[in-house]
Every structure is written in structure tokens, then in C-alpha cells.
C-alpha positions in Angstrom: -5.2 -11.6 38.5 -4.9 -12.2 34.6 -6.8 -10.3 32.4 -8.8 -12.7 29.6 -7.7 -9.8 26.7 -3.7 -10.8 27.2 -2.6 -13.0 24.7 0.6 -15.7 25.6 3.3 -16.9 23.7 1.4 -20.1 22.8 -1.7 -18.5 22.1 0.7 -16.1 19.6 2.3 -19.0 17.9 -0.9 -20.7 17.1 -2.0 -17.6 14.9 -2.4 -18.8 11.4 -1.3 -17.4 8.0 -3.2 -16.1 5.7 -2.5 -17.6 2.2 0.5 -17.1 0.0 -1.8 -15.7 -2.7 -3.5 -13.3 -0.5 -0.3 -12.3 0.7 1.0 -11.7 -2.5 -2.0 -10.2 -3.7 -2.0 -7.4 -1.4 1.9 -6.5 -2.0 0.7 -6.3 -6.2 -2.4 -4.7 -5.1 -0.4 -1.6 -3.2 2.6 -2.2 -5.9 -0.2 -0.7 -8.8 -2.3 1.7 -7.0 1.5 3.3 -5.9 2.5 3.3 -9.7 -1.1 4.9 -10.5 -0.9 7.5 -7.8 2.8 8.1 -9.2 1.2 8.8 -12.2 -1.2 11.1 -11.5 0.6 13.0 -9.4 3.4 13.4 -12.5 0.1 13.7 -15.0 -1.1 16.5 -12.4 2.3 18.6 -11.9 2.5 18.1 -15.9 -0.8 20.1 -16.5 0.4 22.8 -14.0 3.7 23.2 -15.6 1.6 23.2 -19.3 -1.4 26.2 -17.7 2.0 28.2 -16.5 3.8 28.3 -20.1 6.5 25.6 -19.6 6.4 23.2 -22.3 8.7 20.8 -23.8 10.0 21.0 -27.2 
């Protein structure tokens, strides 16, 4: 009895790509919204460190 749901190796292999551009739109799409969560998270422990008396001179 095969189940309907199972995929096979020639089922896989005719899976198609999305586009370069999409592709490489999603990696620059998580590459900036890492670098602006960085950022906030440094902007955040910043303020902290400024409300508790550490500053820089």
C-alpha cells in the first residue's frame, strides 16, 4: 500500500527553484534586519549603561 502524501526521488528532482533574485533577496533581507536588531540591542544596553552612571568620556 503507498500512501499518495510520499513524495519519490523523481517527484523530488522535479521541484523547481525559486529565482536567483528572490533567493538573493531573502539572504539581504535577513543580512539588514540582523544588522538592525544588532543595533538596537547595542543602542538598548547603551541606554542601560547611560540610566546606571557609566558613561564614556
Amino acid at each position: 500500500m503507498v500512501h499518495k502524501d510520499v513524495v519519490t526521488n523523481e517527484q523530488a528532482s522535479e521541484t523547481v527553484q525559486s529565482p536567483w533574485y528572490k533567493r538573493v533577496g531573502w539572504l539581504v533581507l535577513i543580512y539588514v534586519g540582523s544588522v538592525v536588531a544588532l543595533g538596537l540591542f547595542a543602542m538598548l544596553i547603551r541606554l542601560f549603561m547611560t540610566a546606571a552612571g557609566m558613561k564614556s568620556h
